[in-house]
Every structure is written in C-alpha cells, then in structure tokens.
N, C-alpha and C positions, 0 to 999 in steps of 0.2 A: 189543584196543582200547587200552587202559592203554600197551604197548610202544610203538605208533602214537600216541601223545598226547606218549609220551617223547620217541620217534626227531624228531617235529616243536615240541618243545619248545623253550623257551629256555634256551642254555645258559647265561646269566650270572642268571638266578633266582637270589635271596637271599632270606633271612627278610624283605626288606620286602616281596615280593610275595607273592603266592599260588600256589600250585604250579600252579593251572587258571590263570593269567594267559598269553594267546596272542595272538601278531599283529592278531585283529583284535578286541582286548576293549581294550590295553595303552593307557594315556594318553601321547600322542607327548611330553607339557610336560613330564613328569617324568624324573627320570634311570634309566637304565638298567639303574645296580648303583652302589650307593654306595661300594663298596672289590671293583677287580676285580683277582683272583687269579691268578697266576703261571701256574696251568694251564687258568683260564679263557682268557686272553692267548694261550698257547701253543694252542689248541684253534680259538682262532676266527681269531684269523692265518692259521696252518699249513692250516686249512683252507679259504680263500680262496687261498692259495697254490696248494695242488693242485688248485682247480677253474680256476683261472687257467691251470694249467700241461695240465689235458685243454681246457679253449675254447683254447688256443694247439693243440695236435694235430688240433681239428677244423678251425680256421682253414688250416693247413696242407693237409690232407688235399682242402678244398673248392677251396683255388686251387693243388693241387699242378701244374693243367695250363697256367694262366696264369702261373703265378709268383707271388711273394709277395715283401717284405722283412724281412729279419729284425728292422731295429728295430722291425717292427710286431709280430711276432710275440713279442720279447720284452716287449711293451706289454702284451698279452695278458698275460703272466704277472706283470710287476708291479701293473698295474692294481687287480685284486680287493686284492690283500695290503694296499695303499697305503689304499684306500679301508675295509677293514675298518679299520685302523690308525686313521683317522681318526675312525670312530666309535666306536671305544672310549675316545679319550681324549676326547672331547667329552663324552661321557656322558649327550645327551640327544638321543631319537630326533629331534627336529622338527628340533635345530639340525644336526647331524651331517648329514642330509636336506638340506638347504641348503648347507650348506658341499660335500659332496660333492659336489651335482649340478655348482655354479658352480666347484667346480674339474677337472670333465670338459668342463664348456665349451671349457677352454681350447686345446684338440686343434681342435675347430671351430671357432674364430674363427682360428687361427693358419694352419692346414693344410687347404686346401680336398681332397676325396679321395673316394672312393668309395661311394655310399651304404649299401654292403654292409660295405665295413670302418667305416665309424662306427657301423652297427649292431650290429656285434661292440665295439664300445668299450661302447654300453651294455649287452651281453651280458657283460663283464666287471664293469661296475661293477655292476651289479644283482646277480650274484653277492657280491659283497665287499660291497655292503650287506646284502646276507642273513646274510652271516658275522659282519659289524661289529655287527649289531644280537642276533647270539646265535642265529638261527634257523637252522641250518646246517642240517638236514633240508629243508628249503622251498629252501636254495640247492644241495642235492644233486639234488631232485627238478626243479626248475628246470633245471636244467646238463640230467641226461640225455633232458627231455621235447626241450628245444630243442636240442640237439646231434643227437639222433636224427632231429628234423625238416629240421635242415639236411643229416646225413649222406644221408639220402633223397633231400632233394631236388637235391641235388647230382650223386648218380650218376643219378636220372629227368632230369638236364638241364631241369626243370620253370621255364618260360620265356625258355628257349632258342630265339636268332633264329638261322634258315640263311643270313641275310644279314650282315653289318658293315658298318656305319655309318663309312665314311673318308673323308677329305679327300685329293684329288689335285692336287699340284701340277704344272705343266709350265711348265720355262722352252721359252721358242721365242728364235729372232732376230730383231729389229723386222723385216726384209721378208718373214717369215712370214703370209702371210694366214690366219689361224687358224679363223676361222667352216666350221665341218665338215669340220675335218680331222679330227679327232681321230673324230668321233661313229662311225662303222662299226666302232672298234676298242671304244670305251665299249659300243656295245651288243651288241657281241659279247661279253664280260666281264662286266659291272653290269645288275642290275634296272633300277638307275633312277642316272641321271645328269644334273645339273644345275650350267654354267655359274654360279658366285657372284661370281665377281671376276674382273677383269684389272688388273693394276698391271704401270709400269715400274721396270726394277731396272738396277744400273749402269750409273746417268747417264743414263737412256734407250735403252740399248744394247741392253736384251735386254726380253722380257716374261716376265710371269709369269702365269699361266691358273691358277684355282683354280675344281675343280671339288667339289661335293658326292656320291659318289656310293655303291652299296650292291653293295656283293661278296659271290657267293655262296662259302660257306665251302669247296667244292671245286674252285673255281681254279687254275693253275697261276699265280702272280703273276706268277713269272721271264719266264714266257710273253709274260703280260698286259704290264707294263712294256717286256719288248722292243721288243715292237709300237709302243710309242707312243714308245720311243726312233729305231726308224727314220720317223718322222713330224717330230720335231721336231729332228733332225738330230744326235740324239747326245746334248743338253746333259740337264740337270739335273731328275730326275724324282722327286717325292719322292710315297709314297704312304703317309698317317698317317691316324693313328689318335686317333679322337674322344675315345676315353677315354685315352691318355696320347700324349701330344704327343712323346715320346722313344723310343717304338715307332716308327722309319719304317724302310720299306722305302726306299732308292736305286740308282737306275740312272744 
C-alpha cells in the first residue's frame, strides 16, 4: 500500500506539504513547491517527454494505414514536455491549468483537422499536465490505460464504415445532356448517389456535375472512373474525399 501511495505520489512535495497531500485533497490556490529542484525539473520534464514520445508511437501505429504527418507526430512529442514546463514555472496548479489549456487552443482555432488527432492533442497535454503538476504515476497510468484502448481499438477496426463518404466531380461538354447518364454506372459502384450541384466552368464551355456519393471499400476505382470517363467523353473526373480535399483520385 505505502509503495502504491509513493509510485502515485507527488513528486515536487516539500516540507511545506504533507507527505499524505494527493491530487484530490491539494488546494489548486496555493503553489506547488516553493523552491523546485534541479532533479525534481529533470524528473518531471524528462518524464512528459517519454510519454509524449510512446503517444507519438501510438499515433503512429493507429494511422500507420492511412497515413500521418510528421509535424504532427512530432507535436505529440513536444507537447507534454512544453506543457509540463509551463507548469512548473508558474507554480500554481489553478493558474498553470489556465494558462495551459488556452495555449492548447491555439492548434484549434488556427488548424481545423481531425477529430481524432485533436483528441490526441488533449491526450498529450493531459499527460504533461500530470508530469507538470508532479503526479507522474497518474500520467504513467493514464498513458497505458488509454494507449491500450486505442491500440485495441484500432486493430478491432471498432466503428469502421464499409462505405466512404466522397464527392464526385464530372466535367462533361455543354451539349452533353447529363440527366441519367451517368446513374447505371453510379449504381453499379455507390450505395447511394446523389446529384448536389451543377455549375459552369470555362466561360460556359464546359460543365461541372458534383455528385455526393458512398463507395464500397472493395471497388476497383480505376474500374469505376473508367466507366464514367467513356460517358463523359474523356474530360476531367475528379473523385475526393470528404475528409481531406488533397486525396483525389483523377481520370
């Protein structure tokens, strides 16, 4: 019991606290540690560091089949270290709480992205605030409850669609009469397919057909896109993606 009191202890306790003083007894108004220690510093850094840098391998490992960016993944690992850092020189949990959360904002208001990687933003700082405020056990035990939940859920594919949700563009040429051309090839390919727009493009020269539609994830595209390139005589067929507008397929 005693070991387990330690391991989830605080590490920046000093003679002004109590040695039983824990997360949820401690007054947020008061300071931290009146004079913090070179190896306390080194201890609660270093330690947000390496939990930073295992939630960067889990981030990795969940989108190794989609892809990932590296500045994001090294965000992952500065994150924690930044945010503990900040609460150790503030030196008072309430304010430090404050100052840290509104400068994690700053990622969502600047960069609209992913629900799952801004989740992993607060998956970093919440570790680095467990480091910043001394309670590294509670941010070790944290790390592998929720890494393990995501490693799971990851390989069960747990709310995983057989469909994708894309936007299909087709140019055609204005003497194109487009009303059910396309649809015998749409329903041969897509669950569900639905005209959103037509617009003209170069000067009126050409059209542009935007449909909404839901592809099953064992399609042959190449296939798919062929088909609807000998319909629309060749031009310009773009087949994208809801969630990043820079994924397109073209025929």
């Amino acid at each position: 019991m005693t070991a387990a009191l330690d391991f989830f202890g605080n590490v920046l306790t000093n003679g002004t606290q109590e040695a039983g003083t824990d997360i949820f007894t401690s007054n947020t108004t008061t300071a931290l540690n009146d004079d913090i220690t070179f190896r306390q510093f080194c201890l609660c850094v270093g330690s947000a560091l390496i939990i930073g840098f295992f939630i960067s391998l889990v981030y990795i490992f969940c989108h190794r089949k989609e892809g990932y960016s590296q500045s994001y993944v090294l965000t992952m690992i500065m994150l924690p270290t930044i945010v503990s850092l900040i609460l150790l020189l503030i030196n008072t949990t309430a304010g430090a709480l404050s100052l840290a959360g509104a400068f994690t904002l700053v990622r969502f208001r600047s960069v609209p992205g992913d629900p799952k990687d801004i989740a992993y933003i607060f998956f970093a700082m919440a570790a680095g605030v467990s480091c910043g405020i001394g309670y590294i056990g509670f941010g070790l035990v944290f790390f592998v409850v929720l890494g393990v939940v995501m490693f799971l859920l990851s390989e069960l594919n747990f709310g995983g669609c057989k469909t994708r949700h894309m936007t299909l563009k087709i140019t055609i040429p204005e003497n194109l009469d487009y009303q059910g051309v396309f649809d015998p090839v749409l329903a041969k390919y897509t669950n569900f397919h639905k005209l959103r727009r037509v617009k003209t493009t170069n000067f009126g020269t050409l059209f542009e057909l935007i449909y909404s539609v839901d592809v099953n994830e064992d399609i042959d595209q190449k296939k798919f896109i062929d088909e609807l390139r000998a319909l629309n005589g060749n031009m310009t067929i773009n087949l994208v993606f809801f969630k990043y507008d820079d994924k397109v397929y073209e025929g």
